[in-house]
TORDRENFI-189960 format. One record per atom (N, C-alpha, C): residue number from 1; atom name; x, y, z. Coordinates in pm, whole numbers, plus 50000, padded with zeros to 5 digits. Each point is the difference from the previous one (the first is absolute). Example, Ala and Ser with C-alpha at 12.3 -4.5 7.8 and 13.67 -1.06 7.14 Angstrom:
TORDRENFI-189960
{nr:1	atom:N	east:51319	north:49431	up:50780}
{nr:1	atom:CA	east:49911	north:50119	up:50000}
{nr:1	atom:C	east:50090	north:50120	up:50000}
{nr:2	atom:N	east:49965	north:50105	up:49928}
{nr:2	atom:CA	east:50082	north:50119	up:50006}
{nr:2	atom:C	east:49923	north:50109	up:50073}
This chain:
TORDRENFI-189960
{nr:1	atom:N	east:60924	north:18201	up:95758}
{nr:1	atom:CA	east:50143	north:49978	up:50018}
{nr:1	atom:C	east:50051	north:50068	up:50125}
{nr:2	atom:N	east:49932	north:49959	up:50073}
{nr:2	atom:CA	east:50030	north:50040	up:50171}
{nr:2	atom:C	east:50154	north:49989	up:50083}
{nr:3	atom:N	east:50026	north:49886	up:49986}
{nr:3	atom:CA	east:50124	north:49924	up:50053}
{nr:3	atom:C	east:50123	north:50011	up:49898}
{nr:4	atom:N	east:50120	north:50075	up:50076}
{nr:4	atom:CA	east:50128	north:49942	up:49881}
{nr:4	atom:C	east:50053	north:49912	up:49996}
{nr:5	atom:N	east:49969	north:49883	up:50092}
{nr:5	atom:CA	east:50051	north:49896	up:49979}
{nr:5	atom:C	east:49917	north:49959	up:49915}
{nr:6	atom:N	east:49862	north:49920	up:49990}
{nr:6	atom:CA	east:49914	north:49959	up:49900}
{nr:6	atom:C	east:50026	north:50024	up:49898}
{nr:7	atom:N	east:50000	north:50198	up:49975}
{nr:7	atom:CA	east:50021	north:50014	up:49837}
{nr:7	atom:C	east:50159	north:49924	up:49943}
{nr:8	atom:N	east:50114	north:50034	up:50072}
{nr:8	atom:CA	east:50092	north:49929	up:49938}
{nr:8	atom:C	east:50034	north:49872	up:49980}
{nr:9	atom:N	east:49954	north:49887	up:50093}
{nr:9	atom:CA	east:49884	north:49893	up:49934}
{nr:9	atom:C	east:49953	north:49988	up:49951}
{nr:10	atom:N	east:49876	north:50069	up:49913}
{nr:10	atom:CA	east:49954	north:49999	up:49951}
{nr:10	atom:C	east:50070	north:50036	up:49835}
{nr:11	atom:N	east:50067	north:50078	up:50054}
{nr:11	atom:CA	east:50121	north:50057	up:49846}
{nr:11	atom:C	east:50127	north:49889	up:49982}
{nr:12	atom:N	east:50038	north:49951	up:50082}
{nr:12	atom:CA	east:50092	north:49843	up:49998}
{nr:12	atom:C	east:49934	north:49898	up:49900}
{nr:13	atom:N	east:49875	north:50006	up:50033}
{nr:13	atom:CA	east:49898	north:49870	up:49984}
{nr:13	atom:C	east:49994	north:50041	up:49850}
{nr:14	atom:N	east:49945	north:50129	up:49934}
{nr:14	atom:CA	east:49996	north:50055	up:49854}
{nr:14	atom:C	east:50118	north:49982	up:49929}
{nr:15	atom:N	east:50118	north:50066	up:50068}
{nr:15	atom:CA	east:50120	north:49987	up:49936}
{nr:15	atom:C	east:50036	north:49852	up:49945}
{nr:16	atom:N	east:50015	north:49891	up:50098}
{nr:16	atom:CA	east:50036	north:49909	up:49950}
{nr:16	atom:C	east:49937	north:49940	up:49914}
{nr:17	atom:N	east:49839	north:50027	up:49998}
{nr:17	atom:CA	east:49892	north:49972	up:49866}
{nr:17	atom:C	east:50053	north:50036	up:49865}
{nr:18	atom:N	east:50029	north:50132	up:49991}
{nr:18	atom:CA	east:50080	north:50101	up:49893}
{nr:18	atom:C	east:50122	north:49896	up:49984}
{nr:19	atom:N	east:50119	north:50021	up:50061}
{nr:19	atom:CA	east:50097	north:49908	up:49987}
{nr:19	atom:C	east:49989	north:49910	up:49918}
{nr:20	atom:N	east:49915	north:49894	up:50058}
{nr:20	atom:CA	east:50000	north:49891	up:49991}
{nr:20	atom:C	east:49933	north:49967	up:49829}
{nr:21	atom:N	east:49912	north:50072	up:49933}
{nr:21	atom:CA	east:49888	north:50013	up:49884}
{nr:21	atom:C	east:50129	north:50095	up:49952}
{nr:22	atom:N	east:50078	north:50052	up:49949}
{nr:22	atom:CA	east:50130	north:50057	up:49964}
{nr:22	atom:C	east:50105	north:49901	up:49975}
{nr:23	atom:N	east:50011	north:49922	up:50104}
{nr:23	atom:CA	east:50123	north:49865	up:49950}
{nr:23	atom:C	east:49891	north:49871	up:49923}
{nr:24	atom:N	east:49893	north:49976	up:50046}
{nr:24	atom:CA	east:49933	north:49931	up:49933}
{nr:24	atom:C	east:50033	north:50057	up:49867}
{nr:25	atom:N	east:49957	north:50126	up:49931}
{nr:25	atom:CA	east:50049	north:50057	up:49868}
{nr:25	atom:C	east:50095	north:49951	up:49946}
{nr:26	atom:N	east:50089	north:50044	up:50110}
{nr:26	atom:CA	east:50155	north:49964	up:49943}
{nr:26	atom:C	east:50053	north:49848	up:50003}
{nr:27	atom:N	east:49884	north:49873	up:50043}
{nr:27	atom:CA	east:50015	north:49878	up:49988}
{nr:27	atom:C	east:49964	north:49972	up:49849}
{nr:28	atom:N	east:49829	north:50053	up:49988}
{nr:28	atom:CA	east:49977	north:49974	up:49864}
{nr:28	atom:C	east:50054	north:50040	up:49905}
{nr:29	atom:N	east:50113	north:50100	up:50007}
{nr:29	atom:CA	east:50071	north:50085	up:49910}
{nr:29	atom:C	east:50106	north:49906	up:49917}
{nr:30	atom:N	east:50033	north:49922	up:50161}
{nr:30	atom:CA	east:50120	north:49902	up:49948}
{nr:30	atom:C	east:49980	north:49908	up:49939}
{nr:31	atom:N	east:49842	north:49905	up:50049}
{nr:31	atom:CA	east:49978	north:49915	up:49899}
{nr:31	atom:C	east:50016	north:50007	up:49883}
{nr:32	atom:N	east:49930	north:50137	up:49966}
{nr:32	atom:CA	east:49924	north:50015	up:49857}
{nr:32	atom:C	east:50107	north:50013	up:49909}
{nr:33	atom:N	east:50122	north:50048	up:50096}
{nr:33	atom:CA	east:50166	north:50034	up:49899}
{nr:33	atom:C	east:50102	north:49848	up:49990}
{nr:34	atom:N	east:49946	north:49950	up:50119}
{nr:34	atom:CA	east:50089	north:49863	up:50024}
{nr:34	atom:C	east:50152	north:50058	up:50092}
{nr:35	atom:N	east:50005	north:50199	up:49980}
{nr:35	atom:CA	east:50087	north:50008	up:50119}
{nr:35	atom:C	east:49948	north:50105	up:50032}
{nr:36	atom:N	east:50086	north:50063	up:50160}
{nr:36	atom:CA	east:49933	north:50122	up:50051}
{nr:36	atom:C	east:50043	north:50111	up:49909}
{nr:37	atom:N	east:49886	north:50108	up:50042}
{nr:37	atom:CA	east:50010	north:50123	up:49869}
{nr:37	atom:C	east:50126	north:50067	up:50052}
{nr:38	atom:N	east:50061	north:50042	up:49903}
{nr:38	atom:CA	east:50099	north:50090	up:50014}
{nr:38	atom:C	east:50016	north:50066	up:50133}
{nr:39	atom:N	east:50133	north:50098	up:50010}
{nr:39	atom:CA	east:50031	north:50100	up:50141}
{nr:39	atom:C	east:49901	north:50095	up:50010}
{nr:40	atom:N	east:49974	north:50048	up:49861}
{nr:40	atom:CA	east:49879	north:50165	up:49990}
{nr:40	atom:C	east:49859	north:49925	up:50024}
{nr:41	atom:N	east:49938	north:49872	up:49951}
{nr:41	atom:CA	east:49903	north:50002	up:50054}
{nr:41	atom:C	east:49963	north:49950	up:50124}
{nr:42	atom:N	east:50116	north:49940	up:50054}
{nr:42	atom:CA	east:49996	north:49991	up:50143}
{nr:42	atom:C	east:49989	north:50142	up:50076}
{nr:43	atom:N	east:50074	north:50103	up:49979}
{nr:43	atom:CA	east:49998	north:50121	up:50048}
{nr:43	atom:C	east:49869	north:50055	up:49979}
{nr:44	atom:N	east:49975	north:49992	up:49866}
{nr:44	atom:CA	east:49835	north:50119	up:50007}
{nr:44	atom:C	east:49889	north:49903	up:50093}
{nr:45	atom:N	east:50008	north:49847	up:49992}
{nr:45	atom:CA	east:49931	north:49932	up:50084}
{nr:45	atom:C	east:49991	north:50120	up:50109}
{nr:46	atom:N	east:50116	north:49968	up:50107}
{nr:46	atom:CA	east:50049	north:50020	up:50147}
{nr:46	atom:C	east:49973	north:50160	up:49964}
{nr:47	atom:N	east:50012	north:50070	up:49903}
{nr:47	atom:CA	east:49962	north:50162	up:50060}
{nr:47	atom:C	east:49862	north:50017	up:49972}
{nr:48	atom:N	east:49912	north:49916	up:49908}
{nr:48	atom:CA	east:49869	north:49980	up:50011}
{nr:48	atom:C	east:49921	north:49951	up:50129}
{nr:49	atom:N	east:50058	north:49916	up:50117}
{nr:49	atom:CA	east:49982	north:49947	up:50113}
{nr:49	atom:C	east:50022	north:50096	up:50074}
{nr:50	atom:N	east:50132	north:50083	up:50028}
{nr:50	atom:CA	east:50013	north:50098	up:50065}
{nr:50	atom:C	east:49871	north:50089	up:50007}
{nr:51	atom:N	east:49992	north:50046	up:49881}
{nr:51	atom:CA	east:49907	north:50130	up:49987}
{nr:51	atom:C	east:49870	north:49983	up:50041}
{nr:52	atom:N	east:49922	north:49850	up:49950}
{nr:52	atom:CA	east:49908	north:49922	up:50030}
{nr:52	atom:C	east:49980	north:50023	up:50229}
{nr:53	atom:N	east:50115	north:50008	up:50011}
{nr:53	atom:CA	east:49989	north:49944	up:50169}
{nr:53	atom:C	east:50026	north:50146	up:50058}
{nr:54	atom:N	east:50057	north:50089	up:49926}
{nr:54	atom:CA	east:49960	north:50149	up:50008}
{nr:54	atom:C	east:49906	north:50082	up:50037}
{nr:55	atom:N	east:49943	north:49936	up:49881}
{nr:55	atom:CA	east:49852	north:50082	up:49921}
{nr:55	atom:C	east:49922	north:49927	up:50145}
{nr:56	atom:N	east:49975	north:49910	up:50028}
{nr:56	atom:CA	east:49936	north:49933	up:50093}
{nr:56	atom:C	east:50042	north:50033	up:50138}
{nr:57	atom:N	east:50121	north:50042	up:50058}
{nr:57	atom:CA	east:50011	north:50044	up:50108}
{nr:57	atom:C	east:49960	north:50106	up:50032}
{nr:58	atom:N	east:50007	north:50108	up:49872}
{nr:58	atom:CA	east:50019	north:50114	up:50040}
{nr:58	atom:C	east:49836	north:50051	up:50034}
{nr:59	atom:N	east:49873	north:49869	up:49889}
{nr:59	atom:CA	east:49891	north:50042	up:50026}
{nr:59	atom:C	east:49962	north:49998	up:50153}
{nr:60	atom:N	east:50077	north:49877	up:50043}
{nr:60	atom:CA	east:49994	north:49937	up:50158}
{nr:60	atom:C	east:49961	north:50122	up:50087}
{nr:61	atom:N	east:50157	north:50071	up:50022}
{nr:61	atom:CA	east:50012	north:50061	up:50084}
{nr:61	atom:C	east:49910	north:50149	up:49966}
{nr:62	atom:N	east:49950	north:50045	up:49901}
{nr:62	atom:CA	east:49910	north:50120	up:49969}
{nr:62	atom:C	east:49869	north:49988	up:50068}
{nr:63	atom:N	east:49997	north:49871	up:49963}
{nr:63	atom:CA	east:49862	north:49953	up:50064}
{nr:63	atom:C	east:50028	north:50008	up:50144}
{nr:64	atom:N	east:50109	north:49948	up:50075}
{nr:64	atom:CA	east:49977	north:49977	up:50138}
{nr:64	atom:C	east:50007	north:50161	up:50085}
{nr:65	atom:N	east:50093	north:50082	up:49855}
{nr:65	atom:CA	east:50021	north:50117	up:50078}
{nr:65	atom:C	east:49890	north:50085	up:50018}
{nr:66	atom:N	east:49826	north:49974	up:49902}
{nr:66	atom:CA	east:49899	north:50045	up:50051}
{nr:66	atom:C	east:50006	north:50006	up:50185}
{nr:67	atom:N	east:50019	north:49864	up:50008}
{nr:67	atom:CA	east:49963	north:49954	up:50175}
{nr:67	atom:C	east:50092	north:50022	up:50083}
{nr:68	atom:N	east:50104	north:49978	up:49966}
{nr:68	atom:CA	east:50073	north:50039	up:50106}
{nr:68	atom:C	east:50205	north:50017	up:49946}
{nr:69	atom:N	east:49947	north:50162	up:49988}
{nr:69	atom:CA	east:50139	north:50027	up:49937}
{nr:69	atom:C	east:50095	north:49959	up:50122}
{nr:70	atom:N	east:50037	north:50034	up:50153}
{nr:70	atom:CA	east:50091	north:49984	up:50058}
{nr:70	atom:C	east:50072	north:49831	up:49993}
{nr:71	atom:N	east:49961	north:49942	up:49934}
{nr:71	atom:CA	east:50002	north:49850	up:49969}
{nr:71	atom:C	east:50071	north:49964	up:49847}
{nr:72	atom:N	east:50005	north:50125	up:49925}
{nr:72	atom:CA	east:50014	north:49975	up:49857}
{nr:72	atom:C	east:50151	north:49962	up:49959}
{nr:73	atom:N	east:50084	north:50108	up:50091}
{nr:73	atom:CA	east:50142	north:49988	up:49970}
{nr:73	atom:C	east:50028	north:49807	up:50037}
{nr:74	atom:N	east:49976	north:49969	up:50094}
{nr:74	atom:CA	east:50037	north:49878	up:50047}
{nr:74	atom:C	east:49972	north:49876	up:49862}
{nr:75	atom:N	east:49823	north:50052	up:49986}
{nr:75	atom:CA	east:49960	north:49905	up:49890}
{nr:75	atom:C	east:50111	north:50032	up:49867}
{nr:76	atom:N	east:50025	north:50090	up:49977}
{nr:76	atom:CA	east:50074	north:50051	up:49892}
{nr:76	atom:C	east:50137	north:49897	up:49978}
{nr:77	atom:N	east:50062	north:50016	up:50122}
{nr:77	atom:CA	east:50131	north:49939	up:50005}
{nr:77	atom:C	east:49964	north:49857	up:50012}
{nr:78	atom:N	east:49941	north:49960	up:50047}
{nr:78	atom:CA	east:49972	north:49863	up:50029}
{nr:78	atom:C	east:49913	north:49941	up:49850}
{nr:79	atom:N	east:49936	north:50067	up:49905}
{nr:79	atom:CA	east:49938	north:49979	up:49875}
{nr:79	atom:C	east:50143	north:49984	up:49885}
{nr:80	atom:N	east:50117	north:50097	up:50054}
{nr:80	atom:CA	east:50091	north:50011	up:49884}
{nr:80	atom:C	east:50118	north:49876	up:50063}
{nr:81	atom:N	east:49972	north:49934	up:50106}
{nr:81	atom:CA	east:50113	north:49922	up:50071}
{nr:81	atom:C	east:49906	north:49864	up:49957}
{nr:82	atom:N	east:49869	north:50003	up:49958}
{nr:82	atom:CA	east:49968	north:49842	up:49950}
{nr:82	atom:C	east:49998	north:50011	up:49886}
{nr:83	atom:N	east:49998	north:50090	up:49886}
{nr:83	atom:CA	east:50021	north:50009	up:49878}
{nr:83	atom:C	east:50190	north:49959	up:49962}
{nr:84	atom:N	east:50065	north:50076	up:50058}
{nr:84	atom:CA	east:50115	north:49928	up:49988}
{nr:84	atom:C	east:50048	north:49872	up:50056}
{nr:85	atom:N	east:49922	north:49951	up:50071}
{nr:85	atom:CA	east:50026	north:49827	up:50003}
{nr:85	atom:C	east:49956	north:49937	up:49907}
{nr:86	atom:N	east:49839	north:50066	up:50022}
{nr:86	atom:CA	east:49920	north:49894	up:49826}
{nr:86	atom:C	east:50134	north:50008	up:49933}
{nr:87	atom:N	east:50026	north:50131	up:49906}
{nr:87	atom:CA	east:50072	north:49993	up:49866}
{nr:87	atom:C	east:50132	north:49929	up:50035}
{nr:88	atom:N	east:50075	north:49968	up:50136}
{nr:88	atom:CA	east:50095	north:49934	up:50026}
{nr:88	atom:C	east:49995	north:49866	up:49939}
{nr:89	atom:N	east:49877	north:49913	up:50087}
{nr:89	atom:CA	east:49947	north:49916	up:49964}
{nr:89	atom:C	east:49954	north:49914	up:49875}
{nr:90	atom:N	east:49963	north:50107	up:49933}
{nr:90	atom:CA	east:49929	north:49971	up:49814}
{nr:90	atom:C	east:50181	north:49978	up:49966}
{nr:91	atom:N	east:50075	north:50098	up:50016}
{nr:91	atom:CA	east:50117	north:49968	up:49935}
{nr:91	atom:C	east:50073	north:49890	up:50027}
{nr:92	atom:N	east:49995	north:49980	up:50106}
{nr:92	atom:CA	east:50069	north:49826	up:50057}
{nr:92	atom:C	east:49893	north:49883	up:49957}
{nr:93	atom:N	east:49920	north:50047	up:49952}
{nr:93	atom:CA	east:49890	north:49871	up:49975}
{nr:93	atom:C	east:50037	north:49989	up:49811}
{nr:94	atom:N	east:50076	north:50095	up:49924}
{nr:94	atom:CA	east:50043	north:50014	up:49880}
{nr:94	atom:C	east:50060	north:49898	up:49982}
């Protein structure tokens, strides 16, 4: 994980995987009810996604900070600035 551009590409590319297998959930959810689930399980969805894209960033940047800490803050901000689009996103796709 050399490059910070790559890795956060590379973390764009995951996120929207996550996202995307999360609203799939919440598609089959609706079938299976005939409507969408309630406000709370929409919420634990979206703070289950959150935490999910968390847990995964935060391994990101530990790892990259083996190699090259002067690089980490940037990845940091730029890991927590595509996590809040994903979850932007999942929510407008509701």
């Amino acid at each position: 994980m050399g490059n910070v551009k790559d890795t956060i590409d590379l973390f764009e590319n995951m996120a929207g995987a996550i996202s995307a297998k999360y609203l799939a959930d919440v598609k089959v959810a609706t079938a299976m009810k005939g409507s969408k689930p309630d406000f709370d399980e929409l919420m634990n969805e979206l703070k289950n996604l959150e935490q999910e894209l968390t847990k995964k960033g935060v391994e990101i940047v530990e790892n990259f900070k083996t190699t090259n800490d002067a690089a980490s803050d940037k990845l940091t901000d730029s890991l927590r600035n595509v996590i809040k689009s994903t979850i932007e996103g999942f929510v407008k796709e509701l």
